[in-house]
One Martini backbone bead per residue (centre of mass of N, CA, C, O) as a GRO file, in nm:
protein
  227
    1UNK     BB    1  -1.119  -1.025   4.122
    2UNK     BB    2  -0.948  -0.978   3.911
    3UNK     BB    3  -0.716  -0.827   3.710
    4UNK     BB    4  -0.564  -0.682   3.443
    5UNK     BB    5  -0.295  -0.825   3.471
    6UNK     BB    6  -0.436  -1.161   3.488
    7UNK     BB    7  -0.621  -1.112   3.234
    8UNK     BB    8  -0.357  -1.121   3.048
    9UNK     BB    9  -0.198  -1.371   3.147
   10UNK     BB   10  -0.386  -1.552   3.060
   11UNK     BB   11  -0.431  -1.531   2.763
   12UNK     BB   12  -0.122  -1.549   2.682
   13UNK     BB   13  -0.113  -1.840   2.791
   14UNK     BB   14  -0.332  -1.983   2.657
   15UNK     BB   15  -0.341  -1.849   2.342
   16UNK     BB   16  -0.025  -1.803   2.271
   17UNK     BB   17   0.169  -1.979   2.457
   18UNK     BB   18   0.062  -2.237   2.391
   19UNK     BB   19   0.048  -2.269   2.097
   20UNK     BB   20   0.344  -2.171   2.006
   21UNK     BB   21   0.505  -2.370   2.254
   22UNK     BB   22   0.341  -2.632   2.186
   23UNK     BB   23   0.098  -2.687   1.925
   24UNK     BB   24   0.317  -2.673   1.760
   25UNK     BB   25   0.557  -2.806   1.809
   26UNK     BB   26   0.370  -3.076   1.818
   27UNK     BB   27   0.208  -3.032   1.520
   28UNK     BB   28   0.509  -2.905   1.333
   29UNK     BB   29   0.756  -2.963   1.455
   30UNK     BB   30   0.838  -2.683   1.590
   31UNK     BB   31   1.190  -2.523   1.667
   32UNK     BB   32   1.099  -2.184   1.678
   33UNK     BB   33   0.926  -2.021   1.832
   34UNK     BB   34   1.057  -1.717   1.897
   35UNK     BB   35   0.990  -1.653   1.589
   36UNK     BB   36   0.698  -1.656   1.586
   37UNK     BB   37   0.656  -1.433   1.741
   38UNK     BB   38   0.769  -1.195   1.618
   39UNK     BB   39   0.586  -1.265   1.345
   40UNK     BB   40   0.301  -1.214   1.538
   41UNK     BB   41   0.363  -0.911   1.657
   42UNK     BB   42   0.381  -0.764   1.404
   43UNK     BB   43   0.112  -0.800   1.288
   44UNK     BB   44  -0.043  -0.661   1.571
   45UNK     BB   45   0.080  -0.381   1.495
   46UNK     BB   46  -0.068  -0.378   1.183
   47UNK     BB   47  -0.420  -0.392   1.163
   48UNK     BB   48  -0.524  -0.324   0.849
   49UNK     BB   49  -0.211  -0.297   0.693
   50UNK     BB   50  -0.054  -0.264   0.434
   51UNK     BB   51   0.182  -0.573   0.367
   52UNK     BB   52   0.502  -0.703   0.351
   53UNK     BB   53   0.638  -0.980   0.396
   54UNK     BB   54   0.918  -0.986   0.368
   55UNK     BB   55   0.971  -0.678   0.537
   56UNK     BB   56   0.885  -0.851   0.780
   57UNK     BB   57   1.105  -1.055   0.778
   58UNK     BB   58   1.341  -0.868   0.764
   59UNK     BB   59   1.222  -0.749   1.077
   60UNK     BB   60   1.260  -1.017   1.258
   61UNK     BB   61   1.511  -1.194   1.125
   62UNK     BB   62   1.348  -1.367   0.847
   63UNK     BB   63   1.318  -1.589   0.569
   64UNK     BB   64   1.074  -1.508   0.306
   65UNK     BB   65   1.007  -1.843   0.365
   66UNK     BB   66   0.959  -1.810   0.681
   67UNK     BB   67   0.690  -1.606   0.628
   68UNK     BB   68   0.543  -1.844   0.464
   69UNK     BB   69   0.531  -2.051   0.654
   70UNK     BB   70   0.400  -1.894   0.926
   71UNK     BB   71   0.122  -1.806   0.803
   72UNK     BB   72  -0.024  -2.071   0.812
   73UNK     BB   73   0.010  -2.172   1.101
   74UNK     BB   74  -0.159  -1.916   1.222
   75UNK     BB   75  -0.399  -1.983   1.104
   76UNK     BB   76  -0.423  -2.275   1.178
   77UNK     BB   77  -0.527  -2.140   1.497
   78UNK     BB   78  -0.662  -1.877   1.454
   79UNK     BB   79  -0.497  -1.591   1.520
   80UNK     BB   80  -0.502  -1.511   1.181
   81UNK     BB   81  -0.546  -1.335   0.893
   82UNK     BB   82  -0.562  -1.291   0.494
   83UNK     BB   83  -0.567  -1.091   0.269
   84UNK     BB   84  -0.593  -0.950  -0.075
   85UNK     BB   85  -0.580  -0.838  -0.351
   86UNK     BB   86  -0.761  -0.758  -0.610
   87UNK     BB   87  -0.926  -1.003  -0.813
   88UNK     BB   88  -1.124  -1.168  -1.029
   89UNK     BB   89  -1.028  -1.394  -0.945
   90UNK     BB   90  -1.006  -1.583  -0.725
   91UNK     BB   91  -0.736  -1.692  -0.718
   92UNK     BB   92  -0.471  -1.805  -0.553
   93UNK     BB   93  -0.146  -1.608  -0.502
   94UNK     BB   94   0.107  -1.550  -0.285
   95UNK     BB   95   0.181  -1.184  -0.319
   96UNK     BB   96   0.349  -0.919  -0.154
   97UNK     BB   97   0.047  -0.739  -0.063
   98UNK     BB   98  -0.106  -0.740   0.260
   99UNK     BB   99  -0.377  -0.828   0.542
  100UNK     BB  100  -0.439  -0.817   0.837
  101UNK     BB  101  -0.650  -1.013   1.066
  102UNK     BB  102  -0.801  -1.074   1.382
  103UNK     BB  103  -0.954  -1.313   1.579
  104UNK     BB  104  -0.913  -1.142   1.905
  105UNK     BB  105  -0.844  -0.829   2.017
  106UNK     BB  106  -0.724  -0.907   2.254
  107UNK     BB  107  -0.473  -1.052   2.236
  108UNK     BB  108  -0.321  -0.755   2.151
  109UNK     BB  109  -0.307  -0.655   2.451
  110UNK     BB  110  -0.190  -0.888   2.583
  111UNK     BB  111   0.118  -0.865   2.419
  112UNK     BB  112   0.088  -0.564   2.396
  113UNK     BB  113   0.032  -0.393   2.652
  114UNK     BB  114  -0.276  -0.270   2.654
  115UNK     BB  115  -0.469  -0.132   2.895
  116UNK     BB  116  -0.657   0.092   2.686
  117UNK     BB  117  -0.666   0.001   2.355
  118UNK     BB  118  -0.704   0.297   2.219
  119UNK     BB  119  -0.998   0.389   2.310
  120UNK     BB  120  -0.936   0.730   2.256
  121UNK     BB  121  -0.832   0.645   1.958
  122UNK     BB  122  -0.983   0.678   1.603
  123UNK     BB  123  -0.750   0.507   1.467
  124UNK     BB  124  -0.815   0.272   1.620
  125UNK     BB  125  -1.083   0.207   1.626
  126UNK     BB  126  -1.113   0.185   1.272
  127UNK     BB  127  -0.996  -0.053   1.325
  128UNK     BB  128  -1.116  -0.247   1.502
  129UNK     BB  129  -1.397  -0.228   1.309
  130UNK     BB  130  -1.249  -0.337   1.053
  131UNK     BB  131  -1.212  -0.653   1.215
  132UNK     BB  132  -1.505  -0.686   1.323
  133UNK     BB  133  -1.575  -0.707   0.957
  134UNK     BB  134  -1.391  -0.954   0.896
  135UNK     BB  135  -1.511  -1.146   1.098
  136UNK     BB  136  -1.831  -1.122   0.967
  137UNK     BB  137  -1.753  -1.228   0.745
  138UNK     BB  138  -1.608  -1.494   0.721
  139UNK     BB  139  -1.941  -1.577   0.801
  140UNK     BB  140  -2.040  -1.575   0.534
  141UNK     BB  141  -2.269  -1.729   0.311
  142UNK     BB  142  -2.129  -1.748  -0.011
  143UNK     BB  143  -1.816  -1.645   0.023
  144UNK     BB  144  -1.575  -1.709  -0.195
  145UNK     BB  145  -1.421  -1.412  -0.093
  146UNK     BB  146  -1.173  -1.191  -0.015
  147UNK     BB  147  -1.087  -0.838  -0.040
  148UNK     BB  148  -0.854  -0.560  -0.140
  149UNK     BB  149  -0.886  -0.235  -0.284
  150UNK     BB  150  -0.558  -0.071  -0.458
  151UNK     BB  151  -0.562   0.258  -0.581
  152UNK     BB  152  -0.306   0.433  -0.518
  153UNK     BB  153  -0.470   0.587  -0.306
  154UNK     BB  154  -0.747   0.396  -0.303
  155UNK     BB  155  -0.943   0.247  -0.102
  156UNK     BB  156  -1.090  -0.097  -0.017
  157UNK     BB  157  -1.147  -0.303   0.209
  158UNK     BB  158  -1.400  -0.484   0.073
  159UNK     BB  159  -1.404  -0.753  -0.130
  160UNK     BB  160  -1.700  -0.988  -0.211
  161UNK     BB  161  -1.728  -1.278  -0.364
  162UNK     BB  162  -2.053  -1.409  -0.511
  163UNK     BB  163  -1.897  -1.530  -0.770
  164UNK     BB  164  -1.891  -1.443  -1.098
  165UNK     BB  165  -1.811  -1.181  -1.145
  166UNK     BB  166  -1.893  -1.086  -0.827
  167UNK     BB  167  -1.939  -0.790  -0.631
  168UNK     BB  168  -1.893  -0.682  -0.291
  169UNK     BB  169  -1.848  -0.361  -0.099
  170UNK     BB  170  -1.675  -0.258   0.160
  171UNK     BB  171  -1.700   0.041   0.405
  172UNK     BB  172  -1.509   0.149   0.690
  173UNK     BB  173  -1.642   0.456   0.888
  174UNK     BB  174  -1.525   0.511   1.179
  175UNK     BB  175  -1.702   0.814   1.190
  176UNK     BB  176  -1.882   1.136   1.274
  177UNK     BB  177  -1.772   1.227   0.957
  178UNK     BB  178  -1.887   1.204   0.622
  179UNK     BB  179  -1.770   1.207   0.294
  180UNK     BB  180  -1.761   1.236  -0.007
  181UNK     BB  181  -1.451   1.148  -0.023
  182UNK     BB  182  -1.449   0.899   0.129
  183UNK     BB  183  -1.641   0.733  -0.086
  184UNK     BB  184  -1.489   0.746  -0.382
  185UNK     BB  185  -1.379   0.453  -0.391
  186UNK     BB  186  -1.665   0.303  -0.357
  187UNK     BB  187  -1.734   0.442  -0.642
  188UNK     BB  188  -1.539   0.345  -0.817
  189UNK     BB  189  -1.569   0.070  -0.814
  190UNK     BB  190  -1.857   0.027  -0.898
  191UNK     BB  191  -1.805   0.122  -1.196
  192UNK     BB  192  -1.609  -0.102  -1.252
  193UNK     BB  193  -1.759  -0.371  -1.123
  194UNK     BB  194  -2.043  -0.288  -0.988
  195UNK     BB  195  -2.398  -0.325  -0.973
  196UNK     BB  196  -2.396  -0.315  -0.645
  197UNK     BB  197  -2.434  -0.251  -0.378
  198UNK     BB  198  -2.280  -0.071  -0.140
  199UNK     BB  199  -2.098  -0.056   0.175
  200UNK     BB  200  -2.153   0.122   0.483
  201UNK     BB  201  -1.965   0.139   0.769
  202UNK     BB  202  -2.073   0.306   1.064
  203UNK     BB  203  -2.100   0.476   1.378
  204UNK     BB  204  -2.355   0.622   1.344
  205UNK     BB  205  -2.723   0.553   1.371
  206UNK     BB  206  -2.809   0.707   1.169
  207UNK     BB  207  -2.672   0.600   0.962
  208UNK     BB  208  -2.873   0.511   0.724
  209UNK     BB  209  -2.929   0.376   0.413
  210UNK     BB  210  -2.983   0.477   0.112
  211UNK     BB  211  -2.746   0.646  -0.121
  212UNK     BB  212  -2.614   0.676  -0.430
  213UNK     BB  213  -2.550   0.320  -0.424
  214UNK     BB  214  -2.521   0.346  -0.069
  215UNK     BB  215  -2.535   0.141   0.212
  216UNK     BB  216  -2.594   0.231   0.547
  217UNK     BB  217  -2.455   0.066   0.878
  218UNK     BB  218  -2.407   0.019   1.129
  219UNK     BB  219  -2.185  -0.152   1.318
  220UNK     BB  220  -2.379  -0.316   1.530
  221UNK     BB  221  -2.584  -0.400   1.315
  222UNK     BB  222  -2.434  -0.526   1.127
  223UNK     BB  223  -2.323  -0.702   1.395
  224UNK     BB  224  -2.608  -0.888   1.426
  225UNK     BB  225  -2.643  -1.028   1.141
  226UNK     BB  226  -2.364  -1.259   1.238
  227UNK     BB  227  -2.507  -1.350   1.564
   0.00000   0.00000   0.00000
């Protein structure tokens, strides 16, 4: 049976240093693939929190151009993903911050050789989790866009255009204590923008059902429904 040091580096080989050295260098002709890793795993450090293009591209030493070109290259290979502030138009023009979220959670194991991938830590749990969620919206039928919104203090994970100004927000809290304080988010979202009930993906499985104008689903029965 493999060791857990050979699975690391099947995926790596196959999966990142593959595409980033081979696939991309001829399909798009790209001259500089060492450059594109650095800028690949820039991301996969800080997967669900909000970042500007720019100042990735100046801690990575590459032109806030080139990590415009980067970007579009990663996604279509379908290394990484992101989403934009919400606004209410669909209409996509990439400017300022931005959050990424990976196709792959193991990947990221892999290039940053995390043995036991965070799984003690909660907070690192949250984004896996959180990671997971926009994994399963992507594959949604009839969602025209995705996108993540914050005022202030205030975030919502995911807010899911299903229309003209038609959104339905989910906020994904896995944690085994839920206040109220952590909700008032997609409750404020709520009253500005929609009048659909909001999503709150939990840990655990007793948390489910509807209460004041949000749905709770354990976040394993979430992704059964897009399994």
């Amino acid at each position: 049976m493999p060791t857990w040091e050979q699975k690391i580096e099947y995926l790596y080989d196959n999966q990142v240093k593959k595409v980033i050295y081979e696939d991309l260098v001829l399909a798009a002709e790209f001259r500089k693939p060492e450059q594109l890793k650095r800028f690949y795993i820039s991301l996969l450090e800080q997967p669900g929190r909000e970042v500007n293009l720019s100042k990735i591209a100046a801690e990575t030493g590459i032109l806030p151009a080139q990590g415009e070109k980067y970007l579009p290259l990663l996604e279509m290979t379908d290394l990484v993903a992101h989403i934009e502030k919400f606004r209410r138009s669909a209409l996509r023009v990439r400017r300022g911050s931005v959050k990424f979220y990976l196709a792959d959670l193991a990947l990221r194991n892999a290039v940053l050789r995390l043995p036991d991938a965070g799984l003690g830590d909660a907070a690192t749990m949250g984004f896996y989790a959180e990671n997971l969620v926009f994994n399963a919206l992507r594959k949604r039928q009839g969602a025209v866009a995705i996108d993540y919104s914050r005022e202030r203090d205030e975030e919502v994970h995911f807010v899911v255009h299903v229309g003209s100004r038609k959104y339905v927000p989910f906020e994904v809290k896995y944690r085994d204590l839920i206040t109220e304080q952590d909700l008032r988010p997609i409750r404020n979202f709520l009253r500005r923008f929609s009048p659909a009930p909001g999503i709150v993906i939990t840990k655990k499985r007793e948390d489910f059902g509807t209460r004041d104008g949000l749905f709770s689903i354990p976040l394993i029965h979430f992704l059964l429904m897009f399994d």
